[in-house]
C-alpha positions as CSV (number, residue, x, y, z in Angstrom):
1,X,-66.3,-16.6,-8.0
2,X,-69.3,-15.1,-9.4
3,X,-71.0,-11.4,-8.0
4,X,-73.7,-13.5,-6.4
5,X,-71.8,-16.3,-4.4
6,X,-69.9,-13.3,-3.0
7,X,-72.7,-12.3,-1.9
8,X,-73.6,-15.4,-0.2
9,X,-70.3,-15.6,1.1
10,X,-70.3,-12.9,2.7
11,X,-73.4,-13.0,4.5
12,X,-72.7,-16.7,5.8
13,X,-69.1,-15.5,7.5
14,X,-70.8,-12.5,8.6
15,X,-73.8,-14.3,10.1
16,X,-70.6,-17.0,11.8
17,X,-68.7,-13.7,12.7
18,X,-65.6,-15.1,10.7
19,X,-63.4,-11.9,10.6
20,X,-63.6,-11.7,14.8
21,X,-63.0,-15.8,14.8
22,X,-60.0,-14.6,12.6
23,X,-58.6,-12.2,15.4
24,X,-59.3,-9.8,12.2
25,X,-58.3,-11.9,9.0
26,X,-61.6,-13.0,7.6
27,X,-59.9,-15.9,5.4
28,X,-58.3,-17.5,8.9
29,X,-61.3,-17.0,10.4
30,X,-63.1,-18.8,7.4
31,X,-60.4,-21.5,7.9
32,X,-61.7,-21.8,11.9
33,X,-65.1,-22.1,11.1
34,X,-65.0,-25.0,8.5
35,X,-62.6,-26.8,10.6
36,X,-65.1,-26.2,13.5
37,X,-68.0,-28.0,11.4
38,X,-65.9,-30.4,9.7
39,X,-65.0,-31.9,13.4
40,X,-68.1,-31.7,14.4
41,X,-68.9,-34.1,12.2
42,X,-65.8,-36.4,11.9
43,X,-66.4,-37.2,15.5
44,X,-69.5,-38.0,15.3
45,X,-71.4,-41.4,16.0
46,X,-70.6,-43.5,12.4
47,X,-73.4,-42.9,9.7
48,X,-74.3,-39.5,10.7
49,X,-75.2,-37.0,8.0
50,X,-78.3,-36.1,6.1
51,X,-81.3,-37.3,5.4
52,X,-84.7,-36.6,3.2
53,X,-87.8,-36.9,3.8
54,X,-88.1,-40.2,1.3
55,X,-85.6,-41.4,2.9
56,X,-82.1,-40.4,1.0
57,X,-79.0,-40.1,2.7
58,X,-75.8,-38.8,2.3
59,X,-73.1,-39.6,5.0
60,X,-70.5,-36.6,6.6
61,X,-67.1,-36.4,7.5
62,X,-64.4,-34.8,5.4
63,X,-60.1,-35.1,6.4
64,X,-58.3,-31.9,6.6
65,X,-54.8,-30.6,6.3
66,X,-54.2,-27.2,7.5
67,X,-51.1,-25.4,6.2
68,X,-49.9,-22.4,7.5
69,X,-48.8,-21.0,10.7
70,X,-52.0,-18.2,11.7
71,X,-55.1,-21.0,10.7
72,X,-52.4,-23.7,12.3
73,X,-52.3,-21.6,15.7
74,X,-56.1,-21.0,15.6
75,X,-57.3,-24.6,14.7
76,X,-54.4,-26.2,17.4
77,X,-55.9,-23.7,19.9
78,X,-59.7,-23.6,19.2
79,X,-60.2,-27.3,18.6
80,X,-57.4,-29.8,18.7
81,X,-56.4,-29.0,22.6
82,X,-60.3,-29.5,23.4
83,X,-60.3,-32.9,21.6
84,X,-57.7,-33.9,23.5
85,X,-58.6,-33.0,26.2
86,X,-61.6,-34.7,26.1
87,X,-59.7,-38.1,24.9
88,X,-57.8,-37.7,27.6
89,X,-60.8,-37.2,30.1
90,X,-62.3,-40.3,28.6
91,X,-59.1,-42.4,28.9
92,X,-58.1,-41.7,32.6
93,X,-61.9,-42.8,33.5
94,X,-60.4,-46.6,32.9
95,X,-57.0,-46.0,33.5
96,X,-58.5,-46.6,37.7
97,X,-60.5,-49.4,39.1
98,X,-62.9,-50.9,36.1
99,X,-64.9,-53.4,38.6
100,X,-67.0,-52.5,41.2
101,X,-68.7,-54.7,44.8
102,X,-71.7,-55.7,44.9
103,X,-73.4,-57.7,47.9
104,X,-72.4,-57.4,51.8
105,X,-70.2,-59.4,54.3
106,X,-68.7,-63.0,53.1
107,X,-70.8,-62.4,49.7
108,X,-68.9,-59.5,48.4
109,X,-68.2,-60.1,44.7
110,X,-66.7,-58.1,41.4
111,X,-68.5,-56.9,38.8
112,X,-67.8,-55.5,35.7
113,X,-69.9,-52.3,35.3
114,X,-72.0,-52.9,32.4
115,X,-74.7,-51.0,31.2
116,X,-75.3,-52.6,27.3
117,X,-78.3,-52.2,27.3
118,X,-79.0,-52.9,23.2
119,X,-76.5,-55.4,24.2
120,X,-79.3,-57.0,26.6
121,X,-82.3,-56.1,24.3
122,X,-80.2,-58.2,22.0
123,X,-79.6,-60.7,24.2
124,X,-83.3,-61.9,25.3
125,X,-84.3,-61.6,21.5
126,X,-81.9,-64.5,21.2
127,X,-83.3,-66.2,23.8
128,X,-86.5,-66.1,22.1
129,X,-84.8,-67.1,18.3
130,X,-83.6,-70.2,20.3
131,X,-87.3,-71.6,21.0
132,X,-89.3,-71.9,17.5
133,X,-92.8,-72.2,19.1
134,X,-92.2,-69.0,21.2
135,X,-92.7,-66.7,18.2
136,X,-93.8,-66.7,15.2
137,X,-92.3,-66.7,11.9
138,X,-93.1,-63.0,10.6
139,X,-91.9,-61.9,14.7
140,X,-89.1,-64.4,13.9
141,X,-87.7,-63.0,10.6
142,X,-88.6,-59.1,12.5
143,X,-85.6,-60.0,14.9
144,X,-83.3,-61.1,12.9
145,X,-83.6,-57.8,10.8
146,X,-83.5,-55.7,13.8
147,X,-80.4,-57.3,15.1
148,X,-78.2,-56.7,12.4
149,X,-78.8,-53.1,13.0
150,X,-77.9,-53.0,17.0
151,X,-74.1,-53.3,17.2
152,X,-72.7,-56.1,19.0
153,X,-70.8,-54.2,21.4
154,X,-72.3,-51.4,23.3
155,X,-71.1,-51.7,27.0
156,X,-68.5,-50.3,29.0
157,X,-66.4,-53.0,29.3
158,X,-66.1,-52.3,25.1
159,X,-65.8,-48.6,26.0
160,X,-63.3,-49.2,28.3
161,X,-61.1,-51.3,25.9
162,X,-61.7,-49.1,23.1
163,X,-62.1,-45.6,24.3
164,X,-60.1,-43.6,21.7
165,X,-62.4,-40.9,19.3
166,X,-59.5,-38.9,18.7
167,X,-55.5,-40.0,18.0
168,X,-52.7,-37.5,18.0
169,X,-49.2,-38.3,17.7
170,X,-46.2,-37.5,16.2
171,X,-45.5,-41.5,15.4
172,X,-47.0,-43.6,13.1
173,X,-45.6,-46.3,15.6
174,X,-48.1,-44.3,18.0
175,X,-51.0,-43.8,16.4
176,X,-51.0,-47.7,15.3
177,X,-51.2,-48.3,18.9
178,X,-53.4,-45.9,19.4
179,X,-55.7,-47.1,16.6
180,X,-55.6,-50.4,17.9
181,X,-58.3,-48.8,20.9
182,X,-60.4,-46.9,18.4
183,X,-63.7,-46.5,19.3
184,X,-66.6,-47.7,16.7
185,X,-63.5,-48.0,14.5
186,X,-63.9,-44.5,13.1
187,X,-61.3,-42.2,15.1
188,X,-60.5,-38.9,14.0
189,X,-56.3,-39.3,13.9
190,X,-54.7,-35.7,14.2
191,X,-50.6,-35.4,12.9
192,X,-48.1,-32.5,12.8
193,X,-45.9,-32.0,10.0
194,X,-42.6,-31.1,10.8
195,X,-40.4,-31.7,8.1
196,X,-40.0,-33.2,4.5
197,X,-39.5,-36.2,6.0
198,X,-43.1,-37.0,7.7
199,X,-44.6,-36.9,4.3
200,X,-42.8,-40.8,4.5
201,X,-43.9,-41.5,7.7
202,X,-47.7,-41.1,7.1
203,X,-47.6,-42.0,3.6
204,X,-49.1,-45.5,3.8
205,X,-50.7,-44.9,7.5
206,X,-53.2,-42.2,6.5
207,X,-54.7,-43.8,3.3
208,X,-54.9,-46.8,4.9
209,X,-57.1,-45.2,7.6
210,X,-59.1,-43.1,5.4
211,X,-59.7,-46.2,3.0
212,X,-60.5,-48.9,5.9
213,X,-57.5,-51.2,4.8
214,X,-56.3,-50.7,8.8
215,X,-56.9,-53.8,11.0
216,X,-56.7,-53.2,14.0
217,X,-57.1,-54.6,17.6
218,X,-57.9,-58.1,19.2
219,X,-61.0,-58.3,17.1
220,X,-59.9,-57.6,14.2
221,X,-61.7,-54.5,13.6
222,X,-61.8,-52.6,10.5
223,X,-60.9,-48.7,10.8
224,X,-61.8,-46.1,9.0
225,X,-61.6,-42.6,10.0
226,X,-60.9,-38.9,9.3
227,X,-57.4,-37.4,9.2
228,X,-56.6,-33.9,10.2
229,X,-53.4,-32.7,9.3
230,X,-51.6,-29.2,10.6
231,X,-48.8,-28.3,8.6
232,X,-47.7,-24.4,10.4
233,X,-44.9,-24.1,8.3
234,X,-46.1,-24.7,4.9
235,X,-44.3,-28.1,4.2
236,X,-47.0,-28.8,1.6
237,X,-45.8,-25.8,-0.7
238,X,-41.8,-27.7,-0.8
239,X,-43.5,-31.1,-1.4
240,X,-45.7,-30.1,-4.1
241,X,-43.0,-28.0,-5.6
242,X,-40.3,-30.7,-5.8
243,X,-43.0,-33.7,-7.2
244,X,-42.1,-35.6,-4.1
245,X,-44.3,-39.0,-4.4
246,X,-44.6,-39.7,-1.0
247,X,-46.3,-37.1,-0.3
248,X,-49.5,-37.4,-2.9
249,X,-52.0,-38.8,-0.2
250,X,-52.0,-35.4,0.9
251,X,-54.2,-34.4,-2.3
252,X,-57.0,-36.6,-0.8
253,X,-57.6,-34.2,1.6
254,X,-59.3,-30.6,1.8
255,X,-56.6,-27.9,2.1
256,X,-57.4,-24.7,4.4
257,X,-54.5,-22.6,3.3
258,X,-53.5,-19.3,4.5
259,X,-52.5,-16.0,2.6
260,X,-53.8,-14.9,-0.7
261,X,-53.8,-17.7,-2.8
262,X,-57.2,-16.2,-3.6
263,X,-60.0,-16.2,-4.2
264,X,-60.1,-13.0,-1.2
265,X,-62.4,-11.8,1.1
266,X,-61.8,-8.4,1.9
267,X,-63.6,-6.8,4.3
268,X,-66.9,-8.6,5.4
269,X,-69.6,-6.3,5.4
270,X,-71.7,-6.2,8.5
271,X,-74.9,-5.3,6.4
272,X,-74.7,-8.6,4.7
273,X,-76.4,-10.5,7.3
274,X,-79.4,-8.6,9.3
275,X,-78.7,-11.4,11.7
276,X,-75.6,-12.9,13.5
277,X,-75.8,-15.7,15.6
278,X,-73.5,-14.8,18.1
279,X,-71.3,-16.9,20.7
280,X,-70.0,-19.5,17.7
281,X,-66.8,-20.9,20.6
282,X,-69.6,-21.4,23.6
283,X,-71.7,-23.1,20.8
284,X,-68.5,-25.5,19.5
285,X,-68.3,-26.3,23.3
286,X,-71.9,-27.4,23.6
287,X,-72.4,-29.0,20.1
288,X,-68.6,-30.7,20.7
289,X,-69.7,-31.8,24.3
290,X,-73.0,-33.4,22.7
291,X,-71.2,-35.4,19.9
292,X,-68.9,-37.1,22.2
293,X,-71.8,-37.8,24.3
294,X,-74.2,-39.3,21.1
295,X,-70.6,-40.9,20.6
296,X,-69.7,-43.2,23.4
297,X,-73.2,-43.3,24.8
298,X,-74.7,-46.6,25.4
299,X,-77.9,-45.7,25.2
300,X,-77.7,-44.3,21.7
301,X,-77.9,-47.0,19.0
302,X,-78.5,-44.9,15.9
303,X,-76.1,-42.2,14.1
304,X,-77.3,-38.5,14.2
305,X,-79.5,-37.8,11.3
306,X,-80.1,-34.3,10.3
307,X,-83.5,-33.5,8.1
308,X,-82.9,-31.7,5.2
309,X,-83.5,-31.7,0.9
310,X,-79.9,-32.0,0.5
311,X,-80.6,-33.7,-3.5
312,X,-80.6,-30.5,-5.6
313,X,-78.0,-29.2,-3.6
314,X,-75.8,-32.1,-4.3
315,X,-76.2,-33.0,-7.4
316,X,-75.4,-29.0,-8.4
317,X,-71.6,-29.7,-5.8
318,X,-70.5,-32.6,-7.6
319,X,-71.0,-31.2,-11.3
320,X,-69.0,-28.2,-9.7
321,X,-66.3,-30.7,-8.7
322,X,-66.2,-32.3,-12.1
323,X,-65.2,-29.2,-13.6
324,X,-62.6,-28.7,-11.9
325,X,-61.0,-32.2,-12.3
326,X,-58.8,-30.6,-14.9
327,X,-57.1,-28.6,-12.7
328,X,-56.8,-30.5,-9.6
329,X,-57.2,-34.5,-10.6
330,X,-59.1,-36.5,-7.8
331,X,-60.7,-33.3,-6.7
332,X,-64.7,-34.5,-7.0
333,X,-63.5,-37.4,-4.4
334,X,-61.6,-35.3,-2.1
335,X,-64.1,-33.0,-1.8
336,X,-67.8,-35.2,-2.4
337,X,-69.0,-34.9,1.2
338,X,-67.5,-31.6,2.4
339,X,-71.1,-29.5,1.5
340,X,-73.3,-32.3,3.0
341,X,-70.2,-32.2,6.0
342,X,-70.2,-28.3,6.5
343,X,-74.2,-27.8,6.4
344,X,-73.9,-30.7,9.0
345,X,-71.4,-29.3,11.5
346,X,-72.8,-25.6,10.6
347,X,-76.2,-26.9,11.7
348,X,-74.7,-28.3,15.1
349,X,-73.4,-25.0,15.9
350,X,-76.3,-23.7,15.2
351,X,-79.0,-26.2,17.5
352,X,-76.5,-26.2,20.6
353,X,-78.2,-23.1,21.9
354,X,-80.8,-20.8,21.5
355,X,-81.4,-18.8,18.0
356,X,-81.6,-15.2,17.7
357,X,-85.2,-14.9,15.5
358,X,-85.5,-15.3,11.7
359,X,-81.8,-17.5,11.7
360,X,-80.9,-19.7,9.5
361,X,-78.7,-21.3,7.2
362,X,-80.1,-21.7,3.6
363,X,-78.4,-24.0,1.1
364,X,-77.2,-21.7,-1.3
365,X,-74.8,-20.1,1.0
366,X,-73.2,-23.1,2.5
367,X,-73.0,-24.1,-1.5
368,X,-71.0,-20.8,-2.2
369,X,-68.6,-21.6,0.9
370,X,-67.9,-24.8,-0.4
371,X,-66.9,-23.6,-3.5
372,X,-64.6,-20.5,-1.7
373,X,-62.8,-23.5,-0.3
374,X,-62.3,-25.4,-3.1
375,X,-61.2,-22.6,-5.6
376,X,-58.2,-21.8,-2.6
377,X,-57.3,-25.2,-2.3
378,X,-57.1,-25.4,-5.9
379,X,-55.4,-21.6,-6.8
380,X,-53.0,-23.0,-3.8
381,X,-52.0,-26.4,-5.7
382,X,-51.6,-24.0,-9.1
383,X,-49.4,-22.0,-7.7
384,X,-47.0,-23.9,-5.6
385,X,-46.7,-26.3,-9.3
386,X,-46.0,-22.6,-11.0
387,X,-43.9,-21.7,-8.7
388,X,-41.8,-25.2,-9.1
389,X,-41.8,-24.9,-12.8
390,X,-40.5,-21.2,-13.0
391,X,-37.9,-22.5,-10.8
392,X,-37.2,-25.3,-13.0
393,X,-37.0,-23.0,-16.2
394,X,-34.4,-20.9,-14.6
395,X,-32.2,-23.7,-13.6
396,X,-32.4,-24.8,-17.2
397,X,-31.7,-21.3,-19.2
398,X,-28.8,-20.8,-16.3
399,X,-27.2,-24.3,-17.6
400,X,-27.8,-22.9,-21.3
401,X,-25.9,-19.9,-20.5
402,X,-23.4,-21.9,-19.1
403,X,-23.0,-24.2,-22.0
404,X,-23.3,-21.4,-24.5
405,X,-19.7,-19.8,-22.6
406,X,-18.1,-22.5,-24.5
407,X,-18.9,-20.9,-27.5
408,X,-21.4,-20.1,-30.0
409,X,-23.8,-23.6,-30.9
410,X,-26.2,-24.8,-32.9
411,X,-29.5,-26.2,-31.3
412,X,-28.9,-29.7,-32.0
413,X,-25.7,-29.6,-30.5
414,X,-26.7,-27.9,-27.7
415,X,-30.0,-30.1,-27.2
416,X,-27.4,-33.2,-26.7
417,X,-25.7,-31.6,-23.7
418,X,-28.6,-32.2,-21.8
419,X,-29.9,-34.9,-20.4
420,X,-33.3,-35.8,-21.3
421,X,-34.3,-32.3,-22.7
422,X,-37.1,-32.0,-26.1
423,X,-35.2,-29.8,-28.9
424,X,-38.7,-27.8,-29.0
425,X,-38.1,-27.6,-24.9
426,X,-34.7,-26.1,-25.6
427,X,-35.7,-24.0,-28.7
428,X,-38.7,-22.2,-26.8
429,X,-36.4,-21.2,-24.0
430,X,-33.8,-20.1,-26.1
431,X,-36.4,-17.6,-27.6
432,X,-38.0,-16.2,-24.1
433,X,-34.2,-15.4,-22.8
434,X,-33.3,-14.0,-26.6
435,X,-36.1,-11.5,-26.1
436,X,-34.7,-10.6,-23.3
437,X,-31.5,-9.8,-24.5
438,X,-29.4,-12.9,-22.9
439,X,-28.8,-14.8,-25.7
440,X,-28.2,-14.1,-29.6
441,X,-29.1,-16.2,-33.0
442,X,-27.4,-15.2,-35.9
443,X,-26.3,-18.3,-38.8
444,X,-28.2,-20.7,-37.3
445,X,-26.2,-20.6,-33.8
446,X,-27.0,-19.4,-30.6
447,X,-24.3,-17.3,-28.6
448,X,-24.5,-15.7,-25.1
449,X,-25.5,-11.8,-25.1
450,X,-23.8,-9.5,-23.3
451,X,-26.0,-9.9,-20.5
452,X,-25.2,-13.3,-20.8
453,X,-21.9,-12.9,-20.7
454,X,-22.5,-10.7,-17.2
455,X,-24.6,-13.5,-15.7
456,X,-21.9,-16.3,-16.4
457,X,-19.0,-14.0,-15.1
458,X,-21.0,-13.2,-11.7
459,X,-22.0,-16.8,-11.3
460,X,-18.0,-18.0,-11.8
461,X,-17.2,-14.8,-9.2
462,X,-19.0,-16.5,-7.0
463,X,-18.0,-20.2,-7.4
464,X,-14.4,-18.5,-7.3
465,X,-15.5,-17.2,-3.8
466,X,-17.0,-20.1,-2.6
């Protein structure tokens, strides 16, 4: 990172109070705050995001995995038990009675509470369509436009049957079910990974949620939503290591990682910001409490739009992405929406109370955060696959040295003891453990050092002992 996004950095986490969110670690308490505006937004009412004056917009919402046991304790903490708590809330409501009695005496009678009322709106509009003379043509072809914009189901008897926002489970069996009940058919679905093995389990689940390929429920309903994943003890790092297929959907999502994968922090300087906004866990509680409210209300009808000259900005990200495709393929569509998405959920925070005087959050900085996340998540994919391949490399000069206790060989021959290993593979390792003093080369064949010779008698030692 350049001197001057440091600099903006800085003075963003400051102005959040990152390094105290971090219980001291200002890259975990970086990793809090972007999952704090990230859900902010996947919870949101669908089509929320950004908007410009001429009318350009740019949707939010971004899926997450979380690796790493410090961010993982924080996030599970800070936000997922609040999100489920809330689901649960929401749930119990029509786990009791759903109808209530209306009328005295003899006439008592059930009704279903309803209070649709776009559903309603929608419905005398109708009425109207269904008599030609009662309107006229322009009014006519008005309606029709403005009801393909009201969704069909608004009331809580569709609340009631699809009242989930947020999924966790430790299943794909149960979050299927789960999904079956999402509400607007956008849920934010929240796993644990446990083990190797739960790569597998999710591997067709997830993407299928995130592209909108699930179907779901009695109406057929198409979902697509956000994925968080928590991963406290750093699974990712063994997947990515070992190549393991079944776990390549995980690359499709933006990776808080802990430790120093870099690039740092250091110590955030107080004098970066003049001004700190202050309270950033009562102001998730109010912004999260108004989401899920613009959510499930019935009396909302339009996704939350926030005002803002987002183009430049934009445009500036997704170059930024494109250079980096080379070292992390797939990385300018993992990542499109996350600045739009963290200026978004930043802003929430931000409007769910009052702001100290002269606060704000300018452009540049929420750019320069974006990119922080991006290098980590891409240093952190570079070095778990250098990692695997020194690992590799050893395995293969510890066969060589093996091999080469038979006797002194010649590279072809000792090329064909291998299965599927390049002569120039086996001649450039050969070198690197020459130069240091494992092997020798003399006549055109390669025989074990003396070092070698050590490393092949400890390694039979312990075979002997096993």
């Amino acid at each position: 990172m350049t001197s001057q996004d440091s600099q903006l950095l800085h003075a963003l986490l400051n102005a959040f109070d990152a390094e105290r969110l971090g219980e001291g670690d200002p890259v975990a308490g970086a990793n809090l705050l972007v999952a704090m505006a990230i859900t902010l937004a996947n919870i949101q009412r669908p089509g929320s995001g950004l908007v410009t004056r001429d009318g350009q917009s740019i949707a939010v919402g971004n899926s997450l995995l979380v690796t790493g046991a410090f961010s993982c304790s924080l996030i599970c903490e800070k936000i997922i038990s609040g999100l489920s708590a809330r689901q649960n809330n929401l749930s119990s409501r029509f786990c009791r009675g759903r109808t209530r009695e209306i009328g005295t005496g003899d006439s008592k009678a059930t009704q279903a509470v309803s209070s649709d009322f776009a559903g309603n709106w929608a419905e005398a509009v109708m009425q109207q369509l269904a008599h030609p003379g009662a309107i006229t043509d322009q009014q006519a072809n008005e309606c029709w436009g403005a009801l393909v914009q009201v969704p069909a189901r608004t009331d809580i008897g569709y609340l009631r049957d699809h009242p989930v926002v947020f999924a966790t489970g430790t299943k794909a069996a149960e979050l299927s079910g789960q999904l079956e009940r999402s509400h607007a058919g956008r849920p934010l679905m929240h796993m644990g990974i446990d083990g190797i093995g739960d790569f597998a389990r999710y591997e067709h689940l997830c993407p299928a949620v995130m592209d909108g390929r699930m179907i779901a429920g009695p109406m057929s309903e198409n979902v697509r939503g956000m994925v968080l994943v928590t991963d406290p003890n750093e699974i990712l790092g063994e997947a990515v290591r070992s190549g393991l297929p079944s776990a390549r959907w995980t690359s499709r999502l933006l990776w808080l990682v802990d430790g120093n994968a870099g690039p740092g922090l250091g110590d955030i300087d107080d004098d970066e910001s003049p001004v700190r906004l202050g309270g950033i866990e009562r102001r998730l509680e109010t912004a999260m409490g108004l989401a899920w409210g613009n959510r499930i209300s019935d009396r909302v009808t339009r996704p939350l739009m926030f005002e803002c000259e987002f183009g430049e900005s934009q445009a500036r990200w997704i170059a930024f992405l494109k250079r980096l495709e080379p070292v992390f393929p797939g990385i300018t569509g993992t990542a499109r929406p996350l600045f739009a998405t963290l200026w978004f959920g930043l802003q929430q925070m931000v409007d769910a109370a009052k702001t100290p005087d002269g606060f704000r959050v300018p452009a540049e900085q929420v750019e320069a955060f974006a990119r922080f996340l991006v290098y980590r998540m891409s240093n952190a994919r570079a070095v778990m696959l250098e990692l695997a391949e020194n690992a590799r490399r050893r395995r293969l000069e510890m066969s060589i040295i093996n091999k080469l206790a038979d006797g002194p060989q010649c590279l072809r021959d000792l090329t064909r003891r291998f299965y599927r290993l390049p002569s120039a593979e086996c001649h450039e390792l050969l070198l690197d453990m020459e130069a240091s003093g494992r092997v020798a080369h003399s006549k055109g064949r390669w025989q074990l050092a003396r070092s070698g010779l050590l490393t092949v008698a400890r390694d039979r030692d312990l075979v002997l002992e096993a």
